[in-house]
N, C-alpha and C positions, 0 to 999 in steps of 0.2 A: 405148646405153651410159649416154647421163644418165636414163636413165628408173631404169635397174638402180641407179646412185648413188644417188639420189633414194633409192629403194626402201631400199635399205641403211641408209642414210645413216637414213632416219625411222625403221628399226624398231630401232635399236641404240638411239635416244634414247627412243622410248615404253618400248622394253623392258630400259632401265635405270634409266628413271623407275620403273615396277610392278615392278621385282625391287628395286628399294629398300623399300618400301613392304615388301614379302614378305620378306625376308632379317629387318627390324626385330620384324615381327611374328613369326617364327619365335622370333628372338631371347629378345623379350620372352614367349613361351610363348603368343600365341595365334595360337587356329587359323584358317591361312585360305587360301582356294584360289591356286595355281599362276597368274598371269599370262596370259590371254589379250585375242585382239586382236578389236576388233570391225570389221567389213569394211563399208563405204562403200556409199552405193549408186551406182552407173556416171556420175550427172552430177556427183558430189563429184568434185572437183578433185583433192583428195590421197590418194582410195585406202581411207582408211582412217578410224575415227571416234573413234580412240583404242586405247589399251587398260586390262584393269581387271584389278581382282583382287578376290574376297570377303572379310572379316572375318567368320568364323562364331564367334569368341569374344570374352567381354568382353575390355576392356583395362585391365591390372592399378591402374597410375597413371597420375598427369600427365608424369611424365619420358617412362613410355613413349608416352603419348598424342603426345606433342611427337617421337619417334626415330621415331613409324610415318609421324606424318604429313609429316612432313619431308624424310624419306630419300627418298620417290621424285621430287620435284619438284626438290632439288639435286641427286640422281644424274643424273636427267635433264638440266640443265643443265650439269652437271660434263660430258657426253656432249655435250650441242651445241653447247657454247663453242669447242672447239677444229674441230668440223665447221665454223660461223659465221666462225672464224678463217681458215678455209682457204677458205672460199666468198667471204666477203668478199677476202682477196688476190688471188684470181681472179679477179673484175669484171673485166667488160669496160664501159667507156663507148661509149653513142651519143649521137645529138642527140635532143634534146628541146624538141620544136615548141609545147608547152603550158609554160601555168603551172600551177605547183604552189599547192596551194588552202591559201586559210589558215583561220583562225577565224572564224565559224563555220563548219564545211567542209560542202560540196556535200552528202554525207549525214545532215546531224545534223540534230535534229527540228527546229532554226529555219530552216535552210533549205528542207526539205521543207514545213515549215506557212506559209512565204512562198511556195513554186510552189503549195500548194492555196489559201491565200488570192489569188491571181494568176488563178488556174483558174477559184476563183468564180466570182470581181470580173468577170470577164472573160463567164462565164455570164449573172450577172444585166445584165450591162449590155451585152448582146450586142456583146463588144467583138473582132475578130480576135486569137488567140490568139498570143501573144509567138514567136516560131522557138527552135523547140529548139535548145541548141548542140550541133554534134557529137560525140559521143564519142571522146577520142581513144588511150582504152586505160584498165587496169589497171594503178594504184600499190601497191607491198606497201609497210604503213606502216613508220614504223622505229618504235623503242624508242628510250631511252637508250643502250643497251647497243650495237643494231646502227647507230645514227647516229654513238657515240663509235669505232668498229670503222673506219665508212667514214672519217671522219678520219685517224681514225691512220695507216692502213696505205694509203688512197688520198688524200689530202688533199682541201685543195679542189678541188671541179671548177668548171671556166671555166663562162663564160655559155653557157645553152643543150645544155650536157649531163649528162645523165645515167647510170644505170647500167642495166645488163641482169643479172636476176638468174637465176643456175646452178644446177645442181640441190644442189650442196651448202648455198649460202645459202637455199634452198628449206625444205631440210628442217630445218635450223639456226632459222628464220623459224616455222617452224610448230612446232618445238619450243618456242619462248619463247613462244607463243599458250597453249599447253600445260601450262606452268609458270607461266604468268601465273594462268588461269582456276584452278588447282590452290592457289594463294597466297592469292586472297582470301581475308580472313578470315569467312568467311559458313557457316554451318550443318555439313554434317557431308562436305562435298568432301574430298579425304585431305588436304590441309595445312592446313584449315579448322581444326582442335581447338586452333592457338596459342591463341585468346585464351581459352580454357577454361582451360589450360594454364596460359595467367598468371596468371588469375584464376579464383578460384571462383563469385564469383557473376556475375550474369545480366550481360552484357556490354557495354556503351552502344555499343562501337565497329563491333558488327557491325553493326548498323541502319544505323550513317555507311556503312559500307565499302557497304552495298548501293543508299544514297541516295550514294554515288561513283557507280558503274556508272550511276545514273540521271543524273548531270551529263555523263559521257562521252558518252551520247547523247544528248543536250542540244546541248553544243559541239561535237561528234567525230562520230556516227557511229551511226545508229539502230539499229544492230546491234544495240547493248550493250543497248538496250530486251529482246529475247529473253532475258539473261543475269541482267537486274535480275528480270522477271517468273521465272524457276526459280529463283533465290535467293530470294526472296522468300515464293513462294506454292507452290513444288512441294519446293526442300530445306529453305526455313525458318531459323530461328537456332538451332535446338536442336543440340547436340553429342554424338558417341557418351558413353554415362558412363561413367564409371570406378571399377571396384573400392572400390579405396582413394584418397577424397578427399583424406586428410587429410596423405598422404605431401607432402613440400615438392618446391617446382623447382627443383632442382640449377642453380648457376650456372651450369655447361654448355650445359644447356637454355635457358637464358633468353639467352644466347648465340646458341644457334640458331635462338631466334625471332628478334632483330633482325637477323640474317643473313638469314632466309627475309625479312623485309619489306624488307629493303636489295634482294634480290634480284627480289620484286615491282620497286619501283621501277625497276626499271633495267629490266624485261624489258616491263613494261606498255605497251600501244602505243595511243594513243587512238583512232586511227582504223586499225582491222587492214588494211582495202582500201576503197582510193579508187579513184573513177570521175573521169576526168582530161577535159577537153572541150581541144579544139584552137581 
Protein backbone atom coordinates (compact mmCIF):
# COMPACT_ATOMS: atom_id res chain seq x y z
CA UNK A 1 0.00 0.00 0.00
CA UNK A 2 2.75 2.68 0.56
CA UNK A 3 4.68 1.58 -2.44
CA UNK A 4 1.02 2.20 -4.52
CA UNK A 5 0.99 6.06 -2.39
CA UNK A 6 4.43 6.57 -3.16
CA UNK A 7 3.63 5.77 -6.82
CA UNK A 8 0.54 8.04 -6.99
CA UNK A 9 1.57 10.36 -4.97
CA UNK A 10 5.06 11.07 -7.45
CA UNK A 11 3.33 10.81 -10.65
CA UNK A 12 0.39 13.49 -10.01
CA UNK A 13 3.35 16.01 -8.91
CA UNK A 14 5.90 15.18 -12.12
CA UNK A 15 2.62 15.15 -14.06
CA UNK A 16 1.29 18.40 -13.03
CA UNK A 17 4.71 19.83 -13.14
CA UNK A 18 4.98 18.78 -17.36
CA UNK A 19 1.24 19.50 -17.87
CA UNK A 20 2.00 23.00 -16.66
CA UNK A 21 4.79 23.58 -18.88
CA UNK A 22 2.26 22.06 -21.91
CA UNK A 23 -1.20 23.74 -21.17
CA UNK A 24 1.24 27.40 -21.20
CA UNK A 25 2.79 26.32 -24.31
CA UNK A 26 -0.49 25.48 -25.93
CA UNK A 27 -1.69 28.59 -24.73
CA UNK A 28 0.82 30.80 -25.89
CA UNK A 29 0.50 28.81 -29.59
CA UNK A 30 3.55 26.69 -29.64
CA UNK A 31 3.94 23.47 -30.58
CA UNK A 32 4.90 20.79 -28.37
CA UNK A 33 4.75 17.32 -27.43
CA UNK A 34 2.24 15.54 -24.78
CA UNK A 35 3.94 14.86 -21.36
CA UNK A 36 5.72 11.68 -20.92
CA UNK A 37 7.65 9.79 -18.24
CA UNK A 38 11.10 8.51 -18.26
CA UNK A 39 11.40 5.11 -16.29
CA UNK A 40 14.38 4.51 -13.94
CA UNK A 41 16.77 1.99 -14.13
CA UNK A 42 15.83 -1.12 -11.24
CA UNK A 43 18.79 0.17 -8.61
CA UNK A 44 17.14 3.98 -8.74
CA UNK A 45 15.44 4.26 -5.58
CA UNK A 46 12.39 6.32 -6.89
CA UNK A 47 11.19 4.38 -10.03
CA UNK A 48 11.45 7.02 -12.16
CA UNK A 49 13.86 9.84 -13.82
CA UNK A 50 11.35 12.47 -14.26
CA UNK A 51 9.26 13.36 -16.83
CA UNK A 52 9.43 15.69 -20.01
CA UNK A 53 7.77 17.28 -22.52
CA UNK A 54 9.28 18.70 -26.16
CA UNK A 55 8.99 22.43 -27.47
CA UNK A 56 8.90 21.80 -31.24
CA UNK A 57 8.04 25.66 -31.71
CA UNK A 58 9.75 29.03 -31.16
CA UNK A 59 8.41 31.03 -28.25
CA UNK A 60 6.53 34.14 -29.15
CA UNK A 61 7.96 36.53 -26.26
CA UNK A 62 9.32 37.13 -22.83
CA UNK A 63 6.00 37.08 -20.97
CA UNK A 64 5.47 33.86 -22.68
CA UNK A 65 9.02 32.50 -22.20
CA UNK A 66 8.44 33.35 -18.33
CA UNK A 67 4.21 31.26 -18.33
CA UNK A 68 6.15 28.21 -20.09
CA UNK A 69 8.76 28.11 -17.87
CA UNK A 70 7.17 28.63 -14.69
CA UNK A 71 4.00 26.91 -14.92
CA UNK A 72 5.45 23.47 -14.56
CA UNK A 73 7.76 23.89 -11.54
CA UNK A 74 4.83 25.78 -9.37
CA UNK A 75 2.10 23.44 -10.66
CA UNK A 76 4.22 20.92 -9.48
CA UNK A 77 4.84 22.39 -6.21
CA UNK A 78 1.23 23.59 -5.91
CA UNK A 79 0.78 19.42 -6.09
CA UNK A 80 3.50 18.45 -3.40
CA UNK A 81 2.81 21.00 -0.83
CA UNK A 82 -0.28 19.65 0.33
CA UNK A 83 1.13 15.77 -0.31
CA UNK A 84 4.38 17.26 2.04
CA UNK A 85 1.57 18.54 4.26
CA UNK A 86 0.00 15.45 4.80
CA UNK A 87 3.37 13.37 4.93
CA UNK A 88 4.73 15.60 7.18
CA UNK A 89 1.48 15.23 9.96
CA UNK A 90 1.98 11.68 9.67
CA UNK A 91 5.59 11.15 10.95
CA UNK A 92 6.32 8.93 13.06
CA UNK A 93 9.31 9.68 15.58
CA UNK A 94 12.14 6.94 16.50
CA UNK A 95 15.40 7.12 18.28
CA UNK A 96 18.14 8.34 16.91
CA UNK A 97 21.47 6.89 17.91
CA UNK A 98 23.69 9.19 15.63
CA UNK A 99 24.64 12.80 15.25
CA UNK A 100 23.32 14.78 12.84
CA UNK A 101 26.44 16.20 10.76
CA UNK A 102 26.98 19.72 10.32
CA UNK A 103 29.28 21.93 8.13
CA UNK A 104 31.18 21.04 6.42
CA UNK A 105 29.14 17.70 5.93
CA UNK A 106 30.42 14.18 5.74
CA UNK A 107 29.90 14.31 1.71
CA UNK A 108 31.15 17.70 0.60
CA UNK A 109 34.42 17.88 -1.33
CA UNK A 110 36.24 19.17 2.08
CA UNK A 111 35.57 16.43 3.73
CA UNK A 112 36.12 13.98 1.15
CA UNK A 113 39.71 15.79 0.15
CA UNK A 114 40.51 15.57 4.12
CA UNK A 115 39.70 11.32 4.12
CA UNK A 116 42.02 11.42 0.68
CA UNK A 117 44.62 13.61 2.11
CA UNK A 118 44.37 11.08 5.25
CA UNK A 119 44.52 8.10 2.85
CA UNK A 120 47.70 9.59 1.42
CA UNK A 121 49.45 10.77 4.32
CA UNK A 122 48.84 7.41 5.65
CA UNK A 123 50.25 5.73 2.26
CA UNK A 124 53.27 7.58 2.06
CA UNK A 125 54.29 7.27 5.57
CA UNK A 126 52.99 3.70 5.93
CA UNK A 127 50.92 4.66 8.67
CA UNK A 128 47.78 2.02 9.97
CA UNK A 129 44.81 3.39 8.44
CA UNK A 130 42.28 5.55 10.74
CA UNK A 131 38.83 2.76 11.28
CA UNK A 132 36.06 3.68 9.37
CA UNK A 133 32.96 4.79 11.28
CA UNK A 134 30.13 2.81 10.84
CA UNK A 135 27.40 3.65 8.95
CA UNK A 136 24.51 4.10 10.45
CA UNK A 137 21.75 4.86 7.78
CA UNK A 138 20.41 7.42 5.26
CA UNK A 139 19.25 11.19 6.17
CA UNK A 140 16.66 12.78 3.52
CA UNK A 141 17.97 16.40 3.86
CA UNK A 142 15.34 18.99 4.62
CA UNK A 143 14.76 22.44 2.72
CA UNK A 144 13.50 25.35 4.30
CA UNK A 145 10.26 24.67 3.31
CA UNK A 146 10.20 20.70 4.65
CA UNK A 147 12.28 21.77 8.11
CA UNK A 148 9.54 24.93 8.51
CA UNK A 149 6.62 21.98 7.99
CA UNK A 150 8.42 19.62 10.71
CA UNK A 151 8.14 22.54 13.18
CA UNK A 152 4.85 23.53 12.66
CA UNK A 153 2.91 20.77 12.59
CA UNK A 154 5.45 18.38 14.75
CA UNK A 155 7.43 20.69 16.90
CA UNK A 156 10.43 20.10 18.56
CA UNK A 157 11.60 16.86 18.89
CA UNK A 158 13.23 15.76 22.39
CA UNK A 159 16.98 14.64 22.45
CA UNK A 160 17.77 11.65 20.58
CA UNK A 161 14.87 11.40 18.26
CA UNK A 162 14.01 11.63 15.11
CA UNK A 163 11.71 11.05 12.31
CA UNK A 164 10.76 8.10 10.03
CA UNK A 165 9.90 9.16 6.71
CA UNK A 166 6.36 7.67 4.67
CA UNK A 167 5.81 7.33 1.46
CA UNK A 168 3.75 10.58 1.11
CA UNK A 169 6.77 12.78 2.61
CA UNK A 170 8.69 10.61 0.20
CA UNK A 171 7.18 11.72 -2.84
CA UNK A 172 6.57 15.26 -1.49
CA UNK A 173 10.70 15.24 -0.93
CA UNK A 174 11.56 14.27 -4.23
CA UNK A 175 9.23 16.55 -5.75
CA UNK A 176 10.94 19.72 -4.14
CA UNK A 177 14.47 18.05 -5.54
CA UNK A 178 12.35 18.52 -8.83
CA UNK A 179 11.29 21.97 -8.65
CA UNK A 180 14.56 22.85 -7.04
CA UNK A 181 16.87 21.63 -10.12
CA UNK A 182 13.89 23.13 -12.54
CA UNK A 183 14.32 26.81 -10.77
CA UNK A 184 17.79 27.29 -11.23
CA UNK A 185 18.34 30.05 -13.18
CA UNK A 186 21.07 28.24 -15.72
CA UNK A 187 20.62 27.67 -19.50
CA UNK A 188 17.64 26.35 -21.16
CA UNK A 189 16.13 23.80 -18.05
CA UNK A 190 12.16 24.84 -18.30
CA UNK A 191 12.22 27.35 -15.60
CA UNK A 192 15.70 28.54 -16.59
CA UNK A 193 14.46 31.57 -19.29
CA UNK A 194 13.47 33.97 -15.97
CA UNK A 195 16.60 35.85 -16.17
CA UNK A 196 16.32 36.08 -20.17
CA UNK A 197 12.95 37.10 -19.30
CA UNK A 198 14.15 40.09 -17.01
CA UNK A 199 16.73 40.79 -18.95
CA UNK A 200 17.79 41.02 -22.39
CA UNK A 201 21.11 41.07 -22.44
CA UNK A 202 23.75 38.37 -21.62
CA UNK A 203 23.10 37.64 -17.81
CA UNK A 204 25.94 37.85 -15.04
CA UNK A 205 23.71 35.87 -12.60
CA UNK A 206 23.61 32.70 -14.24
CA UNK A 207 27.34 32.07 -14.13
CA UNK A 208 26.75 33.03 -9.96
CA UNK A 209 23.81 30.62 -9.92
CA UNK A 210 26.16 27.87 -11.41
CA UNK A 211 29.26 28.89 -9.28
CA UNK A 212 26.20 28.38 -6.41
CA UNK A 213 25.87 24.71 -7.25
CA UNK A 214 29.67 24.66 -7.11
CA UNK A 215 29.79 26.12 -3.15
CA UNK A 216 27.00 23.48 -2.24
CA UNK A 217 29.38 20.93 -3.10
CA UNK A 218 31.92 22.61 -1.47
CA UNK A 219 30.09 22.88 2.04
CA UNK A 220 27.02 20.25 1.51
CA UNK A 221 27.41 17.54 -0.75
CA UNK A 222 29.44 16.36 -3.82
CA UNK A 223 26.55 15.48 -5.57
CA UNK A 224 25.92 19.00 -6.66
CA UNK A 225 29.57 18.63 -8.46
CA UNK A 226 27.42 16.25 -11.30
CA UNK A 227 24.72 19.22 -11.52
CA UNK A 228 27.43 22.14 -11.71
CA UNK A 229 29.34 20.01 -14.54
CA UNK A 230 25.78 19.65 -16.89
CA UNK A 231 24.92 23.21 -16.18
CA UNK A 232 27.85 24.38 -17.13
CA UNK A 233 29.30 22.22 -19.95
CA UNK A 234 26.48 20.06 -21.42
CA UNK A 235 23.14 22.93 -21.10
CA UNK A 236 25.30 26.05 -20.99
CA UNK A 237 23.99 29.61 -20.27
CA UNK A 238 22.27 30.20 -23.53
CA UNK A 239 18.36 30.42 -23.47
CA UNK A 240 15.68 29.21 -25.88
CA UNK A 241 15.10 32.80 -28.00
CA UNK A 242 12.38 34.37 -28.67
CA UNK A 243 10.31 35.72 -31.51
CA UNK A 244 9.67 39.17 -30.38
CA UNK A 245 12.59 40.72 -28.14
CA UNK A 246 11.27 43.78 -27.95
CA UNK A 247 7.76 43.15 -26.40
CA UNK A 248 8.12 44.28 -22.50
CA UNK A 249 7.51 41.98 -18.98
CA UNK A 250 4.23 42.61 -17.91
CA UNK A 251 4.46 43.34 -14.18
CA UNK A 252 2.61 40.06 -13.76
CA UNK A 253 5.56 38.30 -15.04
CA UNK A 254 8.01 39.85 -13.17
CA UNK A 255 5.93 38.81 -10.19
CA UNK A 256 6.29 35.44 -11.20
CA UNK A 257 9.89 35.35 -11.37
CA UNK A 258 10.37 36.58 -7.66
CA UNK A 259 7.86 34.05 -6.70
CA UNK A 260 9.63 31.18 -8.63
CA UNK A 261 13.04 32.42 -6.86
CA UNK A 262 11.26 32.79 -3.44
CA UNK A 263 10.20 29.27 -4.25
CA UNK A 264 13.74 28.08 -5.17
CA UNK A 265 14.82 29.33 -1.81
CA UNK A 266 12.54 27.63 0.33
CA UNK A 267 12.66 24.12 -1.70
CA UNK A 268 16.68 23.98 -2.15
CA UNK A 269 18.11 21.45 0.03
CA UNK A 270 22.01 21.59 0.30
CA UNK A 271 22.74 18.34 1.08
CA UNK A 272 19.74 16.09 -0.69
CA UNK A 273 21.16 12.59 1.29
CA UNK A 274 23.34 12.30 3.98
CA UNK A 275 25.19 9.16 5.10
CA UNK A 276 24.73 9.35 8.94
CA UNK A 277 27.88 7.13 10.99
CA UNK A 278 26.72 5.79 14.47
Amino acid sequence: MESLRFALCLVAILGSHEMGHYLFARYHGVDSSLPYFIPSPPFITFGTLGAVIRLRGRIPHRNALVDIGAAGPLAGLAVALPILIYGVATLKTMDMPYQVPGVPGPASLISLSQQLWAWAHGLITHSPPAPAPASAGIMFGDSLLTAGLKRLLLGPLPPGKDVQENAAYLAGWFGLVVTTLNLFPIGSSTAAPHPRAVRRARHPGRPRAAWGLLTLAILFSASWVLWFIIATRVVGYRHPPVVDEAQPLGRGRKLVCLISFVALALCVMPAPLITVTG
